[in-house]
C-alpha positions in Angstrom: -22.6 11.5 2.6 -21.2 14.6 1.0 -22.7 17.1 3.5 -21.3 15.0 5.9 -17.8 15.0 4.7 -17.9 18.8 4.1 -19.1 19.7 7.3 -16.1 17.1 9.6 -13.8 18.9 7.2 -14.8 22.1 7.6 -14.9 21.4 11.5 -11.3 20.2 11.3 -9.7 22.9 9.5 -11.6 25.6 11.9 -10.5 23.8 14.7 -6.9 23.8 13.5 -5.8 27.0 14.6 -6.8 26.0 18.4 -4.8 22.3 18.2 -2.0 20.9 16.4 -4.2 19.3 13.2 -2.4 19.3 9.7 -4.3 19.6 6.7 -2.4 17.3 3.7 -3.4 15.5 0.8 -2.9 14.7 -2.9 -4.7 15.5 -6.6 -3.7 13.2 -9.7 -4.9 13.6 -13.1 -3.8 10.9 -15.2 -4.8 9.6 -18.8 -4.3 6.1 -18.8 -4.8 3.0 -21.2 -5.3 -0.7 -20.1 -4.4 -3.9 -21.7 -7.7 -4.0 -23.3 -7.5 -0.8 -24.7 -9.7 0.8 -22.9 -8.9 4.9 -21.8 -9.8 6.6 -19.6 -9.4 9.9 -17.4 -8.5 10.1 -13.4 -5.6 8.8 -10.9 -3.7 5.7 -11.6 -4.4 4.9 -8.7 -7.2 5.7 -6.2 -5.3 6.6 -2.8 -3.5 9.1 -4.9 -6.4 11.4 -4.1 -7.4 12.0 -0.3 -7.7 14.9 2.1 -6.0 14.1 5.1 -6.4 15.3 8.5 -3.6 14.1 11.2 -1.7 15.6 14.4 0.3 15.3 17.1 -0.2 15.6 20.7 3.0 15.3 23.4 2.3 13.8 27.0 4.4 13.5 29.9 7.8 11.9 29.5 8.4 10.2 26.2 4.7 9.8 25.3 3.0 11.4 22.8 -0.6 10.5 21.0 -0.9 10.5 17.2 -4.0 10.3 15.2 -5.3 10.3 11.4 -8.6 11.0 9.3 -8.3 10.2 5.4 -11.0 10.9 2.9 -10.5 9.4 -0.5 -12.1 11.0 -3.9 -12.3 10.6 -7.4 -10.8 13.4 -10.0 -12.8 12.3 -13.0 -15.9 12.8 -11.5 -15.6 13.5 -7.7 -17.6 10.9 -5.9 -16.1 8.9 -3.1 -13.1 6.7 -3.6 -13.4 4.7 0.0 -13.1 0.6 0.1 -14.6 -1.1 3.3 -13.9 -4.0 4.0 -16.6 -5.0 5.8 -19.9 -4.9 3.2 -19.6 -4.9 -0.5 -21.5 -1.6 -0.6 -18.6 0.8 0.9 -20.5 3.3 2.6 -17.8 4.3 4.9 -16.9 8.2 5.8 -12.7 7.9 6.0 -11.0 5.3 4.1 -8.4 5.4 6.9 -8.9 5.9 10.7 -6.1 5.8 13.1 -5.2 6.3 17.1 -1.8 5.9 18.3 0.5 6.2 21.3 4.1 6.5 21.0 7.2 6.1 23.2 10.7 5.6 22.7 11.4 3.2 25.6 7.8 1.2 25.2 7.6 1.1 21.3 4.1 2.4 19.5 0.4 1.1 19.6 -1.8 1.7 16.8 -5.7 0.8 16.8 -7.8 1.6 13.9 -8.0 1.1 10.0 -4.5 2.0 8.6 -2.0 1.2 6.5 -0.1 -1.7 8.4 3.3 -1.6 9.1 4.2 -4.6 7.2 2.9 -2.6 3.9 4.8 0.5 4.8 7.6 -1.8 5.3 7.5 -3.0 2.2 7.0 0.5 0.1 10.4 1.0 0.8 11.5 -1.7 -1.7 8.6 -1.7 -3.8 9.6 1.0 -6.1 6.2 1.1 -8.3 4.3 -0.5 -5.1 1.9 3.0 -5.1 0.7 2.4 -8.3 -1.7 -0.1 -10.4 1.0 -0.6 -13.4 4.0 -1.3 -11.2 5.2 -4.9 -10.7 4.9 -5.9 -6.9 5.2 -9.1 -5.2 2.0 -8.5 -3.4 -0.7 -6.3 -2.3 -2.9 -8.8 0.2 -3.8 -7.3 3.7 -2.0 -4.4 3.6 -4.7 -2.3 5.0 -7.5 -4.0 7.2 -10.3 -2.6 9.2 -10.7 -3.3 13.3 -6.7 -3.1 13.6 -4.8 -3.5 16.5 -1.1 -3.3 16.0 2.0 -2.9 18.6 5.4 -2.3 17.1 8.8 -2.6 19.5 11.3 0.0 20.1 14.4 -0.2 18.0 16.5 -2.8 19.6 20.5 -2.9 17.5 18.4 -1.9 14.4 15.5 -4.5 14.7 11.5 -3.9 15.2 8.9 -6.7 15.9 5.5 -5.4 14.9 2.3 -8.0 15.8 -1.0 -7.2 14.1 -4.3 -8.5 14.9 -7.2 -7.8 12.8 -11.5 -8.8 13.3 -12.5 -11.2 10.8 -16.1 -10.1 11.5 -15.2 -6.2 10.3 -13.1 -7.9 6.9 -15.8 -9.4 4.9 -14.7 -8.4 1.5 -11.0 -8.2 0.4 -9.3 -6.5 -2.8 -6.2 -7.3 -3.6 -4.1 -9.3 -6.8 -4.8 -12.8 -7.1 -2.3 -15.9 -8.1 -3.6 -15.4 -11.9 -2.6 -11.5 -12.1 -5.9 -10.2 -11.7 -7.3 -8.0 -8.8 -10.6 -9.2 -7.7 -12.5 -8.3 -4.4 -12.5 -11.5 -2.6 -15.8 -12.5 -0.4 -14.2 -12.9 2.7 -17.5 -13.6 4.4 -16.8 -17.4 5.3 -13.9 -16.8 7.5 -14.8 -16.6 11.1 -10.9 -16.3 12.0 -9.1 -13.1 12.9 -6.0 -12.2 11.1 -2.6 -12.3 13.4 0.6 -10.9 11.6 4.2 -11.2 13.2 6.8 -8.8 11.3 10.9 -8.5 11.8 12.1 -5.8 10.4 15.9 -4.9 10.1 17.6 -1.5 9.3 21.2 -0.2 9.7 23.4 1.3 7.4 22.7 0.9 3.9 20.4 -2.3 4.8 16.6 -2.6 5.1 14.7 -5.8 5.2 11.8 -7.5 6.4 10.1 -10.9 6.9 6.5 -11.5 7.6 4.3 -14.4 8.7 0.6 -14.3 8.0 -2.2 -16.2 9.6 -5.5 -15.1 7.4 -9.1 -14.4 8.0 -10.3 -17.7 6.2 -7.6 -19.6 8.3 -5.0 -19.4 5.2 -1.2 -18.6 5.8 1.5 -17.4 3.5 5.0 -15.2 4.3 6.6 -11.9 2.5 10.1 -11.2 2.5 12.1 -8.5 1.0 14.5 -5.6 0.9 16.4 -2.8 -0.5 20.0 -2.0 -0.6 21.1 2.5 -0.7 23.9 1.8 -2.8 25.1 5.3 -2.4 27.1 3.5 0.2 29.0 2.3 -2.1 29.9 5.4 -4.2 26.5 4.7 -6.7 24.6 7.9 -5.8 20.9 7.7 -5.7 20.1 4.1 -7.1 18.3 1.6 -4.7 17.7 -1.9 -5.2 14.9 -4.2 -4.0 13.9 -7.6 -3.8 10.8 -9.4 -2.6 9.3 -12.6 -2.7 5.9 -14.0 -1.9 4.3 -17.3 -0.6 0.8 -18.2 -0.2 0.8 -21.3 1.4 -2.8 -22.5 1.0 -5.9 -21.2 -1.6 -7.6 -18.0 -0.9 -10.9 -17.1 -2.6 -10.0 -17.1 -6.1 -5.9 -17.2 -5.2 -4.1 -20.7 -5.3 -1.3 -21.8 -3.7 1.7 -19.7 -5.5 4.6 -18.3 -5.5 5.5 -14.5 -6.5 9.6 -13.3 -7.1 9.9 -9.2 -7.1 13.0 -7.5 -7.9 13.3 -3.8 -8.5 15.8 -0.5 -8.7 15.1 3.2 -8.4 17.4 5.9 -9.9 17.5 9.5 -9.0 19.0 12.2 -11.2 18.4 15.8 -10.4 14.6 16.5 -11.3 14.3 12.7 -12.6 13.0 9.8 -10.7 13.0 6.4 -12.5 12.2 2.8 -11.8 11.9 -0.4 -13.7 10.1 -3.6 -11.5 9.4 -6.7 -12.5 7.8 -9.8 -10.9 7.3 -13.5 -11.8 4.4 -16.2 -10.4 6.0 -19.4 -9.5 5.5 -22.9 -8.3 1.9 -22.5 -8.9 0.1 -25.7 -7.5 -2.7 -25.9 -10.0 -2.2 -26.8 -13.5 -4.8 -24.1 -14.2 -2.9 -21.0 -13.5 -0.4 -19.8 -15.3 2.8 -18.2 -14.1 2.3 -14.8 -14.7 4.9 -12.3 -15.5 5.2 -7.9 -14.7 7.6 -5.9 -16.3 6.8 -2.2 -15.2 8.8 1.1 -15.4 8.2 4.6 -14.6 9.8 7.7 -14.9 9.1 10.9 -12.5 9.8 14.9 -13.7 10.1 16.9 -10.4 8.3 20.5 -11.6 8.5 21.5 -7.8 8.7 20.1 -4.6 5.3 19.4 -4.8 4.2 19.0 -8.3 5.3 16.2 -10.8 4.9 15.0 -14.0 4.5 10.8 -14.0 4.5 8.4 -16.8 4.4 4.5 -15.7 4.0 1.6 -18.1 3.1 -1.8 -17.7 3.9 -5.5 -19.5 1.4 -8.3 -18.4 2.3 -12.0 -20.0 0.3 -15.1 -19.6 -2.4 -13.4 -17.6 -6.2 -13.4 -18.2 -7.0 -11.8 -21.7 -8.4 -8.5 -20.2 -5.0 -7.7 -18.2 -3.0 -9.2 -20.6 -0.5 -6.9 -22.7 0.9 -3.5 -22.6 -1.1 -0.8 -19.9 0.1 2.6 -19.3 -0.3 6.0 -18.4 0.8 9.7 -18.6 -0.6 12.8 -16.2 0.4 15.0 -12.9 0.0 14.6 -9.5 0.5 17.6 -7.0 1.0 17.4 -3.3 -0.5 20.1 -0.4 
């Protein structure tokens, strides 16, 4: 598997000077403590290390074709990072795959495995939402295997993005359960494929977005949120977010819940800080508790694409092994 992901990436960056391929990608190194206690070394998070291979290619008219390879890795010990969603044994080359064709007058078509539109939608709110001790609303089917997705033009500020995804390629499922934990769910019962419908809205100062799910073991639940630029309104660099959550029927290990987010984001010069926090509500079964997030972080710009993070996290009424007081400290650099 490694030869294999030297040689496409050795193949790629030759053939780069011949097409229009970019070469991107990001390194974390991170020493970070859990609720347990337990330390360790590498990324907060694991998509905070990939290689990334995309480009561009312009058609006739208005159309163009976009595309994107994305290999994920481990800096602790620099094995592979993927999740597939379709075995429990990840074996998988990219963790991300995309095709897409663009056009301004007919809107854009995606096909592949990809970060969705509905979760890029809601990054912009989630302040923390690119991290494991941030407080989110959220993190189920943001990214799916056997993808089809169509988004609409901008019509007066409004997008409608529809999603289909193969039950039979998304077996097995990570994501935070109603209890606070994040469990890979065995999706393997569902014979239904996922359909998403997603409104967004964005003008001025204004972003939101509302999405209704239909899930792979039949399940449905809905995400709303947004984020107000209040520099707008004369208060430079601060954004606030809101979200809330609903799944509407159990899930694996997930009952019925609710989940409230709110958030802000400040800017200073060099500085980038956050504080989230997030509350489980009108849980259905008496043996879940409402679990409560209170996360911060704060960012030191060394250059444009260096940083230096810190993030901490506050679980309450959780399980005993996420329960408490998680953090970490480290840097991350861009290319």
């Amino acid at each position: 598997m490694k030869k294999v992901i030297l040689a496409v990436s050795l193949m790629l960056a030759t053939s780069a000077s011949a097409q229009n391929v970019n070469i991107s990608g990001s390194i974390e190194m991170a020493i970070k403590t859990t609720a347990a206690g337990v330390t360790s070394l590498g990324a907060s998070k694991t998509d905070r290390n990939n290689l990334t291979f995309s480009g561009v290619e312009k058609l006739d008219g208005d159309l163009s074709v976009d595309w994107m390879l994305q290999n994920r890795f481990t800096t602790d010990t620099g094995t592979s990072a993927q999740t597939n969603s379709s075995t429990s044994s990840y074996p998988e080359l990219f963790e991300q795959t995309r095709l897409g064709l663009n056009s301004n007058r007919f809107g854009q078509l995606r096909l592949g495995r990809f970060t969705s539109t509905m979760a890029s939608n809601e990054s912009r709110f989630l302040f923390q939402e690119d991290s494991t001790f941030g407080a989110n609303h959220t993190t189920q089917y943001t990214r799916l295997s056997s993808q089809r997705e169509y988004t609409t033009p901008d019509i007066m500020g409004f997008k409608y993005t529809w999603l289909r995804a193969d039950a039979s390629a998304n077996k097995y499922i990570t994501f935070a359960t109603g209890n606070g934990t994040t469990t890979t769910t065995d999706m393997s019962s569902g014979a239904v494929d996922l359909t998403s419908h997603t409104i967004s809205y964005e003008k001025g100062p204004f972003f939101g977005t509302a999405t209704a799910v239909s899930g792979l073991q039949g399940e449905t639940s809905k995400r709303y949120g947004g984020m107000v630029d209040m520099s707008y309104f004369g208060v430079n660099n601060l954004k606030l977010g809101a979200g809330r959550f609903r799944q509407i029927q159990t899930l694996g290990t997930q009952t019925p819940h609710s989940n409230t987010y709110l958030g802000a984001e400040y800017k200073i010069g060099p500085w980038t800080t956050a504080v989230t926090t997030s509350v489980a509500d009108d849980v259905t079964s008496s043996t879940t508790t409402k679990v409560g997030k209170l996360g911060a972080k704060v960012y030191y710009a060394l250059s444009k694409r260096t940083t230096l993070q810190a993030e901490w996290l506050d679980t309450r009424n959780a399980t005993a092994a996420t329960n408490g007081a998680s953090y970490y400290v480290g840097m991350r650099h861009t290319f």
